[in-house]
LUMLUMDREN-2810 file (N, C-alpha, C; in Angstrom, 1 decimal):
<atoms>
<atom><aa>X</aa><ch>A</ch><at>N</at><xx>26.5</xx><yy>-46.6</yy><zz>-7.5</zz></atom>
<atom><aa>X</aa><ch>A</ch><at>CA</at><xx>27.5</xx><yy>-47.3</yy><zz>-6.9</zz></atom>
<atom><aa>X</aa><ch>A</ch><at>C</at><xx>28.7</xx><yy>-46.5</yy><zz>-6.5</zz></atom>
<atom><aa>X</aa><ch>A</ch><at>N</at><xx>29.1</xx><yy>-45.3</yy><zz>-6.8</zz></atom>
<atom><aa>X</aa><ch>A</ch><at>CA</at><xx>30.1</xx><yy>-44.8</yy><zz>-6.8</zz></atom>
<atom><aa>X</aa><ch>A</ch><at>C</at><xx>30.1</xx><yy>-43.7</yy><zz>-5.3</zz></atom>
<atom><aa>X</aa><ch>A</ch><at>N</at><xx>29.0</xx><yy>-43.8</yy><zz>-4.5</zz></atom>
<atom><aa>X</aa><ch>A</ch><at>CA</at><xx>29.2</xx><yy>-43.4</yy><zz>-3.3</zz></atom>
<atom><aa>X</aa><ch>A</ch><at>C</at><xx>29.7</xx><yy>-44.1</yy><zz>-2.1</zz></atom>
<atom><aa>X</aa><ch>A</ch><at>N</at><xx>29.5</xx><yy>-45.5</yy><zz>-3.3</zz></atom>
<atom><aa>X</aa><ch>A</ch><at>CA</at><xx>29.6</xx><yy>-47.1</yy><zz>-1.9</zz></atom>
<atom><aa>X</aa><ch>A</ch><at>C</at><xx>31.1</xx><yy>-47.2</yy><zz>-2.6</zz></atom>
<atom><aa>X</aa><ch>A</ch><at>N</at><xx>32.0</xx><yy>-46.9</yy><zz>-3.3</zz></atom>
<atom><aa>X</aa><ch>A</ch><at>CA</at><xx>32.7</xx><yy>-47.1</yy><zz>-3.9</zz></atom>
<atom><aa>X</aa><ch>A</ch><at>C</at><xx>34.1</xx><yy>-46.1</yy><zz>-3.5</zz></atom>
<atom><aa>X</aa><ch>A</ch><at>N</at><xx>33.4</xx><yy>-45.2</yy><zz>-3.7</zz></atom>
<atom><aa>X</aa><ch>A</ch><at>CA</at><xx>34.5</xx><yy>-43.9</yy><zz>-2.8</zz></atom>
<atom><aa>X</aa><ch>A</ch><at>C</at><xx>33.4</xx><yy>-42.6</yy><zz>-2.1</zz></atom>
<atom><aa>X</aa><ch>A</ch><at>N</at><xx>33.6</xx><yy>-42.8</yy><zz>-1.3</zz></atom>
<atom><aa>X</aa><ch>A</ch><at>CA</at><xx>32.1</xx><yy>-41.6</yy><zz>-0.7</zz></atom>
<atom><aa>X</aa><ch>A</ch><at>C</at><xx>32.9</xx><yy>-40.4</yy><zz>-0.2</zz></atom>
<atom><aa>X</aa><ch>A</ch><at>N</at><xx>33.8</xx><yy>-40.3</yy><zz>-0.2</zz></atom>
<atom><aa>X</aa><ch>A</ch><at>CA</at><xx>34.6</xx><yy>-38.9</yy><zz>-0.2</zz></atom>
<atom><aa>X</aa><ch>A</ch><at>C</at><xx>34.2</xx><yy>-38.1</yy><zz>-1.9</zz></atom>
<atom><aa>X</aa><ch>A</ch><at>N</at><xx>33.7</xx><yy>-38.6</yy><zz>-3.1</zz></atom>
<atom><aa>X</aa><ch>A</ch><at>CA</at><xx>34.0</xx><yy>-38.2</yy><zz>-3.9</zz></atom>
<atom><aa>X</aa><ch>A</ch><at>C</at><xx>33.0</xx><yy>-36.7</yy><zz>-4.3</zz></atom>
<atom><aa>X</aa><ch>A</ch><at>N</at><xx>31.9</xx><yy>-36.4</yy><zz>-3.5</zz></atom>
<atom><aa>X</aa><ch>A</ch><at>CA</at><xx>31.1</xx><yy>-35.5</yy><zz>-3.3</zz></atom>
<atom><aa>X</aa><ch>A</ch><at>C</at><xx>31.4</xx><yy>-34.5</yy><zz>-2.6</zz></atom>
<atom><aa>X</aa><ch>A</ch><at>N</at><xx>32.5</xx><yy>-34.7</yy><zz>-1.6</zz></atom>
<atom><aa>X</aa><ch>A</ch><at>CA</at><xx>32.6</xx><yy>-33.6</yy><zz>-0.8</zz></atom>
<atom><aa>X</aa><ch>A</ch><at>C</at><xx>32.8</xx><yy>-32.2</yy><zz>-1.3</zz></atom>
<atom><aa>X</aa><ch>A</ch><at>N</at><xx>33.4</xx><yy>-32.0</yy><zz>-2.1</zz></atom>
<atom><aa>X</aa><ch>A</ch><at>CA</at><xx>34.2</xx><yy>-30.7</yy><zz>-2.7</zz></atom>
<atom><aa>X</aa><ch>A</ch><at>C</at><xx>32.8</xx><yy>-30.1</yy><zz>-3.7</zz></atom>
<atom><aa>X</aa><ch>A</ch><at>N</at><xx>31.1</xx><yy>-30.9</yy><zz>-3.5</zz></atom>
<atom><aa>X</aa><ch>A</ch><at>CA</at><xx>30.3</xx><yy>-30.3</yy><zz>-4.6</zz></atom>
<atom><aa>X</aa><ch>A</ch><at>C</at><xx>29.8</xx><yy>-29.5</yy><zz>-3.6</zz></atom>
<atom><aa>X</aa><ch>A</ch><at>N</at><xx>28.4</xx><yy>-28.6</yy><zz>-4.3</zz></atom>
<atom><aa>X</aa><ch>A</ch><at>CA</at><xx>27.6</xx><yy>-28.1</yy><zz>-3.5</zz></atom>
<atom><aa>X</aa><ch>A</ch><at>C</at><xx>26.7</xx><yy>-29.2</yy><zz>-2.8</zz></atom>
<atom><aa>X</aa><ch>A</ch><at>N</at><xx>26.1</xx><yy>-28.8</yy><zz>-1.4</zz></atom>
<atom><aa>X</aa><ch>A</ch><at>CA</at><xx>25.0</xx><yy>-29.4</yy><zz>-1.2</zz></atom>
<atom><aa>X</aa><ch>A</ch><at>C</at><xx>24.1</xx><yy>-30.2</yy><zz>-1.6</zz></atom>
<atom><aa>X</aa><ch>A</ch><at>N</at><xx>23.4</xx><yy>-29.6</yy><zz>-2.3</zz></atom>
<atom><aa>X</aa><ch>A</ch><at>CA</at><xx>22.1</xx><yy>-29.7</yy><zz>-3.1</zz></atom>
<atom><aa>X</aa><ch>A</ch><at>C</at><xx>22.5</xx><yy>-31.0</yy><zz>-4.2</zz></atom>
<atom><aa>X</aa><ch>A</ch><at>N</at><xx>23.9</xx><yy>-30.8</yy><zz>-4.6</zz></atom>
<atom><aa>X</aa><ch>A</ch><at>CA</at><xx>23.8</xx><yy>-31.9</yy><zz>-5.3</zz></atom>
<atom><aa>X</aa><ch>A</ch><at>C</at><xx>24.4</xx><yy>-33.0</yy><zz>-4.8</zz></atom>
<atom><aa>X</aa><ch>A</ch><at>N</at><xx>25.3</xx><yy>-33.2</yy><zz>-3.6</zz></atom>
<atom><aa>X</aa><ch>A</ch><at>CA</at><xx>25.6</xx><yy>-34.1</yy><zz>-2.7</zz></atom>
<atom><aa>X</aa><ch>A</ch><at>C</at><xx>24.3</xx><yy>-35.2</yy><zz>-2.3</zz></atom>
<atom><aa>X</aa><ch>A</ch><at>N</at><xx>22.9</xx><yy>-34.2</yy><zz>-2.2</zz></atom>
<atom><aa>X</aa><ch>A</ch><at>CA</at><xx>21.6</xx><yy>-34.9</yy><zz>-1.9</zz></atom>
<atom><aa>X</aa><ch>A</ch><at>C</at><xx>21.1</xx><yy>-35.5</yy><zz>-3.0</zz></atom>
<atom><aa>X</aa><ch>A</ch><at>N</at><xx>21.1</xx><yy>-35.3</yy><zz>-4.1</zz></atom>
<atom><aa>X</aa><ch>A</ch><at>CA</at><xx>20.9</xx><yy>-35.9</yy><zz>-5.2</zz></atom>
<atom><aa>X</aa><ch>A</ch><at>C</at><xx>21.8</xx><yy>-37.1</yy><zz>-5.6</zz></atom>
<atom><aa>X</aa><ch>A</ch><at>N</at><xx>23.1</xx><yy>-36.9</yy><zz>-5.6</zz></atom>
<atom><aa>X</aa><ch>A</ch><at>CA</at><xx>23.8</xx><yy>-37.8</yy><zz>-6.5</zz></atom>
<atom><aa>X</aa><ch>A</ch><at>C</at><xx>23.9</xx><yy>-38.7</yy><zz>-4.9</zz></atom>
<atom><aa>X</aa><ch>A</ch><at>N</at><xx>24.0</xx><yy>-38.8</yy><zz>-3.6</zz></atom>
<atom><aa>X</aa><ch>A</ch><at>CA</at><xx>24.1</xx><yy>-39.1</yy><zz>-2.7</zz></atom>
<atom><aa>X</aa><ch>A</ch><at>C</at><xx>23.3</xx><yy>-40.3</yy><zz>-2.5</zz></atom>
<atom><aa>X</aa><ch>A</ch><at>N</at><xx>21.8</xx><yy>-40.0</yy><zz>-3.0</zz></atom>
<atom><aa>X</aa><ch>A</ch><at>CA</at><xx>20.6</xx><yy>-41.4</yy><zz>-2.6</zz></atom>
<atom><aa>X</aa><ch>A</ch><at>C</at><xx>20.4</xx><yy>-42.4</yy><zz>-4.0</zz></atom>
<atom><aa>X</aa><ch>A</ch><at>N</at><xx>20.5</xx><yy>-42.9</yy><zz>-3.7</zz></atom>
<atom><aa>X</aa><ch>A</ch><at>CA</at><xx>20.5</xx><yy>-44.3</yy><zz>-5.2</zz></atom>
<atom><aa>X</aa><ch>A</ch><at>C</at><xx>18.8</xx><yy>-43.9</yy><zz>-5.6</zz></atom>
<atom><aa>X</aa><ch>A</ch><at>N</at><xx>18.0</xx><yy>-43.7</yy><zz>-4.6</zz></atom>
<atom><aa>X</aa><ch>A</ch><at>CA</at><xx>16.5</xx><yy>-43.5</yy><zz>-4.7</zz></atom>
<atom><aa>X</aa><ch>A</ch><at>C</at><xx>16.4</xx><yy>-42.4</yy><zz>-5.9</zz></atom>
<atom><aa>X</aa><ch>A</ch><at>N</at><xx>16.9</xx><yy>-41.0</yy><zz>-5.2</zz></atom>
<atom><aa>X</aa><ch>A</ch><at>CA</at><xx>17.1</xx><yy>-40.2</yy><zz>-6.0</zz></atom>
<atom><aa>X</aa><ch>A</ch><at>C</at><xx>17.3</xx><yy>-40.3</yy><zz>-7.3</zz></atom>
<atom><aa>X</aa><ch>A</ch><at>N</at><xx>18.8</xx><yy>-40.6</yy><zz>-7.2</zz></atom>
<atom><aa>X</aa><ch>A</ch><at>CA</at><xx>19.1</xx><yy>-40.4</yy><zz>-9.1</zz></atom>
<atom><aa>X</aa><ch>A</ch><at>C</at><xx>18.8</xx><yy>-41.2</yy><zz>-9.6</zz></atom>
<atom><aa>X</aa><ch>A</ch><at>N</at><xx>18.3</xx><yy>-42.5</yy><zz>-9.5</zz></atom>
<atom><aa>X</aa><ch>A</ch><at>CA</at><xx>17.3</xx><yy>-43.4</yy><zz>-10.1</zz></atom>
<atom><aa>X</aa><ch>A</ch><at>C</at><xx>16.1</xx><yy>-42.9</yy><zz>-10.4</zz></atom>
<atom><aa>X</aa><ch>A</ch><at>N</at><xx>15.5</xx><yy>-41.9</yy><zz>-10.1</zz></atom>
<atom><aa>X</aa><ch>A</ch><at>CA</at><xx>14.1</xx><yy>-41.3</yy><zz>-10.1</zz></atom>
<atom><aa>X</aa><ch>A</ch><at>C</at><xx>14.8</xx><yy>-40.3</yy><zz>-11.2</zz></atom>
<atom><aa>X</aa><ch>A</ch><at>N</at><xx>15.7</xx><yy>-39.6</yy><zz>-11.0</zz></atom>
<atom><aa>X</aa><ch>A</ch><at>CA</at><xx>16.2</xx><yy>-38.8</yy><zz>-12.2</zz></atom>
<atom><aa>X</aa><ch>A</ch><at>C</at><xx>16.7</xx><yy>-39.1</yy><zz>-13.2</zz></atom>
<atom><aa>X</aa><ch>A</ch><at>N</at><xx>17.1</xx><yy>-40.5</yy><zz>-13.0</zz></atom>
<atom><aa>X</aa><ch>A</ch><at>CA</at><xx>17.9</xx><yy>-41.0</yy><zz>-14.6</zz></atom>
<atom><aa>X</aa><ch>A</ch><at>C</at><xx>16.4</xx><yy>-41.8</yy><zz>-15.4</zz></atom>
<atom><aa>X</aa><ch>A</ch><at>N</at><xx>15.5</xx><yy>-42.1</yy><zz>-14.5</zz></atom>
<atom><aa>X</aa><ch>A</ch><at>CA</at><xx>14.2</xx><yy>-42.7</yy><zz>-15.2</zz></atom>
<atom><aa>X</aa><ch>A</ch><at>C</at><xx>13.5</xx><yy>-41.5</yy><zz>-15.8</zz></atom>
<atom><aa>X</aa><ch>A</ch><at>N</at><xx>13.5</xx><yy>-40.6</yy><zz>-15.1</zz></atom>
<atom><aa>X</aa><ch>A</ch><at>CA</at><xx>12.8</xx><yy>-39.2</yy><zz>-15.7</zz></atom>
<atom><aa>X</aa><ch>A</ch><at>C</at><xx>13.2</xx><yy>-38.7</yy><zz>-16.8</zz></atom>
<atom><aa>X</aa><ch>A</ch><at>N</at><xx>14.8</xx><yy>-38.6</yy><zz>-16.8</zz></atom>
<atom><aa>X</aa><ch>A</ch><at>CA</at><xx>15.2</xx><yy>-38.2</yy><zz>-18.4</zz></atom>
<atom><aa>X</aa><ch>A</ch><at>C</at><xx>15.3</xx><yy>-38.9</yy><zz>-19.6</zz></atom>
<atom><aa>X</aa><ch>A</ch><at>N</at><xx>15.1</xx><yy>-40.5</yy><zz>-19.1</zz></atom>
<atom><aa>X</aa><ch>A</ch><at>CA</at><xx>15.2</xx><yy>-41.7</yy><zz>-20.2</zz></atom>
<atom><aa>X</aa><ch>A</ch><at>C</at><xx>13.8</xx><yy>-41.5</yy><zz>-21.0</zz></atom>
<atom><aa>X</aa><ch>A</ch><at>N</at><xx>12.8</xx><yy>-41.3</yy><zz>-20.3</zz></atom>
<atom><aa>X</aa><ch>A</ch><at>CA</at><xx>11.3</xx><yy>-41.4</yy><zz>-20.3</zz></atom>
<atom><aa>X</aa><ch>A</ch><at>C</at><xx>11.7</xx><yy>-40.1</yy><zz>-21.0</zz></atom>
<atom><aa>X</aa><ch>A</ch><at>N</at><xx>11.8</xx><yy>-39.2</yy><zz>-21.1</zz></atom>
<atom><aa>X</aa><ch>A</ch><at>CA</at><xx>11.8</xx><yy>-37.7</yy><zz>-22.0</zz></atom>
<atom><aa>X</aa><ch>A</ch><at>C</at><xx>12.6</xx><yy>-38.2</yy><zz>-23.2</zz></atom>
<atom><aa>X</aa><ch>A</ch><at>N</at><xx>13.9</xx><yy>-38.9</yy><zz>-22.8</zz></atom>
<atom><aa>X</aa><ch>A</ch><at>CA</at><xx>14.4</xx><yy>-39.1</yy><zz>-24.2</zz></atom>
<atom><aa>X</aa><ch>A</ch><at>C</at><xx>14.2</xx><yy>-40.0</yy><zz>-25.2</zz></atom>
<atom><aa>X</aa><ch>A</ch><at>N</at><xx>13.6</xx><yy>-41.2</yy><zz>-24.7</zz></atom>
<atom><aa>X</aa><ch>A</ch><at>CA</at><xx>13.0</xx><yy>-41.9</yy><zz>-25.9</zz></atom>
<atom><aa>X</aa><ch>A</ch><at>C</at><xx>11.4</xx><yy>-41.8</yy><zz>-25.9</zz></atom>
<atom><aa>X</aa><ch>A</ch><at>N</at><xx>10.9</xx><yy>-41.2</yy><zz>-25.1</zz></atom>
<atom><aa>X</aa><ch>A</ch><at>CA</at><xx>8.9</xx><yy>-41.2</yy><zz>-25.7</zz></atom>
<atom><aa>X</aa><ch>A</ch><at>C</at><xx>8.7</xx><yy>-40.1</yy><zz>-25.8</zz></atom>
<atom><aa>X</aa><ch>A</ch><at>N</at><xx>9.4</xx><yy>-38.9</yy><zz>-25.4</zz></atom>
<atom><aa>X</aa><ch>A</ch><at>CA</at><xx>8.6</xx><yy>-37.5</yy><zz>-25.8</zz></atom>
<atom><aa>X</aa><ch>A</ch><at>C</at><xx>9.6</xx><yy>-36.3</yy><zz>-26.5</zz></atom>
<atom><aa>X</aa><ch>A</ch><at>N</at><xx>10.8</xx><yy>-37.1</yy><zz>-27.0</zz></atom>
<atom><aa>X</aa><ch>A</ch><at>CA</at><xx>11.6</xx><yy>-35.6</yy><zz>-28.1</zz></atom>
<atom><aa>X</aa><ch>A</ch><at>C</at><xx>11.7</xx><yy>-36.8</yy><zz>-29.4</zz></atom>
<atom><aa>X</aa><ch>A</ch><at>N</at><xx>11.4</xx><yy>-35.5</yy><zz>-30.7</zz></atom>
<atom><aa>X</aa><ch>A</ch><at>CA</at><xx>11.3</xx><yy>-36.4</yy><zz>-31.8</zz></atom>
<atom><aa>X</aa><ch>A</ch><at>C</at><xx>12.6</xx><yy>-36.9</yy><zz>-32.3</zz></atom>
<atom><aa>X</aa><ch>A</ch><at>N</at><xx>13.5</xx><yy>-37.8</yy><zz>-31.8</zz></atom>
<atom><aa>X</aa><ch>A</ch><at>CA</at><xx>14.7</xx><yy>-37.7</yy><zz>-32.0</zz></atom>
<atom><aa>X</aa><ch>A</ch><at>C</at><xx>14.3</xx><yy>-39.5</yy><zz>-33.0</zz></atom>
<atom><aa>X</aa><ch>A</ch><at>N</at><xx>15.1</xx><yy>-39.2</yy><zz>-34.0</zz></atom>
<atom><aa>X</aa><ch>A</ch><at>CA</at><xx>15.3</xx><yy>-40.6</yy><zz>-35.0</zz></atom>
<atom><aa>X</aa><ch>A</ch><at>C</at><xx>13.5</xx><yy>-40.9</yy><zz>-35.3</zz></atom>
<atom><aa>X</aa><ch>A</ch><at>N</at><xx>12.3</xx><yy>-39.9</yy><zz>-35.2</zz></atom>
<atom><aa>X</aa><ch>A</ch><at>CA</at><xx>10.9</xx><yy>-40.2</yy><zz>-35.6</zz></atom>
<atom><aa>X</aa><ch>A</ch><at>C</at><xx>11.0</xx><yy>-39.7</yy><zz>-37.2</zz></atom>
<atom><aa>X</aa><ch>A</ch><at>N</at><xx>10.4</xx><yy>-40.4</yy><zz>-37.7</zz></atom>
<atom><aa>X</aa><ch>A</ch><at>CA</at><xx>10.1</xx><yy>-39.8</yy><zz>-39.1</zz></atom>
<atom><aa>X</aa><ch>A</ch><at>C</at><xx>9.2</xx><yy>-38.7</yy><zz>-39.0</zz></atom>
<atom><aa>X</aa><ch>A</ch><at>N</at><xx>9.1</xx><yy>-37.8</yy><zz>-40.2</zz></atom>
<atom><aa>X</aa><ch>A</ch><at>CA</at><xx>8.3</xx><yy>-36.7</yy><zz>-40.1</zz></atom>
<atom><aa>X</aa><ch>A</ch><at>C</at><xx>7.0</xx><yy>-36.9</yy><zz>-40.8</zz></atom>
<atom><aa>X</aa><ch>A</ch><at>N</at><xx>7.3</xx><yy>-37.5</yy><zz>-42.1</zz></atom>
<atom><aa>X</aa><ch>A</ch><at>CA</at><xx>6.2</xx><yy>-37.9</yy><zz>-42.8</zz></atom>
<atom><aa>X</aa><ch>A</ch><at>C</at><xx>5.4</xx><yy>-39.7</yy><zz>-42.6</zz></atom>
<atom><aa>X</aa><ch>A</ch><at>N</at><xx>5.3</xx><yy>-40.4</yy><zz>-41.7</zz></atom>
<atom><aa>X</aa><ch>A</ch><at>CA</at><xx>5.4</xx><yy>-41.4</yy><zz>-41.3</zz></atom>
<atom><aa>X</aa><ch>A</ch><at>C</at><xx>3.7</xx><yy>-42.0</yy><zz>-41.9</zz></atom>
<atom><aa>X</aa><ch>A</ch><at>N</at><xx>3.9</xx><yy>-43.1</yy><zz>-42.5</zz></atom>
<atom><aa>X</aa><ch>A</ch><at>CA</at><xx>2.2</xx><yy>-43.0</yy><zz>-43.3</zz></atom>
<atom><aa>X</aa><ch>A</ch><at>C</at><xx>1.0</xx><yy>-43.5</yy><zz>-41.9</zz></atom>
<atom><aa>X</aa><ch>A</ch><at>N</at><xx>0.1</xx><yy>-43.3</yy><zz>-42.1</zz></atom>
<atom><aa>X</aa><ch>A</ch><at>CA</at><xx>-1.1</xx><yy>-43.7</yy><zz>-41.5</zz></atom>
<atom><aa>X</aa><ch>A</ch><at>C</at><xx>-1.0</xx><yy>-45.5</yy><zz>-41.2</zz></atom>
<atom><aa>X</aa><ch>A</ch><at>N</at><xx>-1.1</xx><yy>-45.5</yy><zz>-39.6</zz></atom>
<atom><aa>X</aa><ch>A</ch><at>CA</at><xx>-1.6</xx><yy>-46.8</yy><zz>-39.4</zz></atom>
<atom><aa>X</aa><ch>A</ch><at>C</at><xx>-3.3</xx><yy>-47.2</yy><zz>-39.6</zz></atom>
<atom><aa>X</aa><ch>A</ch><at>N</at><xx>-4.1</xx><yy>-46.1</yy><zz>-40.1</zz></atom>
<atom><aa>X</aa><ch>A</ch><at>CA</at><xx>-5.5</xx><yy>-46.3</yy><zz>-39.9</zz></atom>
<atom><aa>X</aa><ch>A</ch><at>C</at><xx>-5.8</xx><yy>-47.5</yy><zz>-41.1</zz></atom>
<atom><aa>X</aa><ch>A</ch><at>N</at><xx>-6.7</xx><yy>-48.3</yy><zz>-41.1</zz></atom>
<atom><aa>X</aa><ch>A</ch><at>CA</at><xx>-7.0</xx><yy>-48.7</yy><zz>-42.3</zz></atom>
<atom><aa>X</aa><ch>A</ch><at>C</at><xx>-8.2</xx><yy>-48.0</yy><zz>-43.0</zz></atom>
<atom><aa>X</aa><ch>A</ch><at>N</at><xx>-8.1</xx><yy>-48.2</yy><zz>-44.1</zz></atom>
<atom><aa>X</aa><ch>A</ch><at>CA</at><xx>-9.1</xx><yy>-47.3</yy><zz>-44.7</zz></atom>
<atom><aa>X</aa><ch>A</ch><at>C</at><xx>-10.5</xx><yy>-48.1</yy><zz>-45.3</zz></atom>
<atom><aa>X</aa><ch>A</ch><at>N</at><xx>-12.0</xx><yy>-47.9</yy><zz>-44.8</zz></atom>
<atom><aa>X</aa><ch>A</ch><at>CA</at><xx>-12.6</xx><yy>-48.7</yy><zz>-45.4</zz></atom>
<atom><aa>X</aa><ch>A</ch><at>C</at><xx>-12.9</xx><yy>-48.7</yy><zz>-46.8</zz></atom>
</atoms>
């Protein structure tokens, strides 16, 4: 929202990230990318010792 909001506010970055923060497509693909890393694949708040879901016959 904040390009539709003030779109001067990128000028003064580099390129590269003007194209990035620039397309809603974009950093929606990047902010889903990093969500997806930070809650399913870093052990953050997982137990270490966490018991077996198996049942045992």
């Amino acid at each position: 929202m904040l390009p539709v909001v003030a779109p001067s506010v990128y000028h003064g970055l580099p390129q590269w990230f003007q194209t990035i923060a620039g397309s809603a497509i974009t950093s929606a693909t990047l902010t889903a990318f990093a969500l997806n890393l930070l809650f399913n694949h870093l052990p953050l708040g997982q137990p270490t010792d966490a018991p077996s879901t198996e049942a045992t016959p």
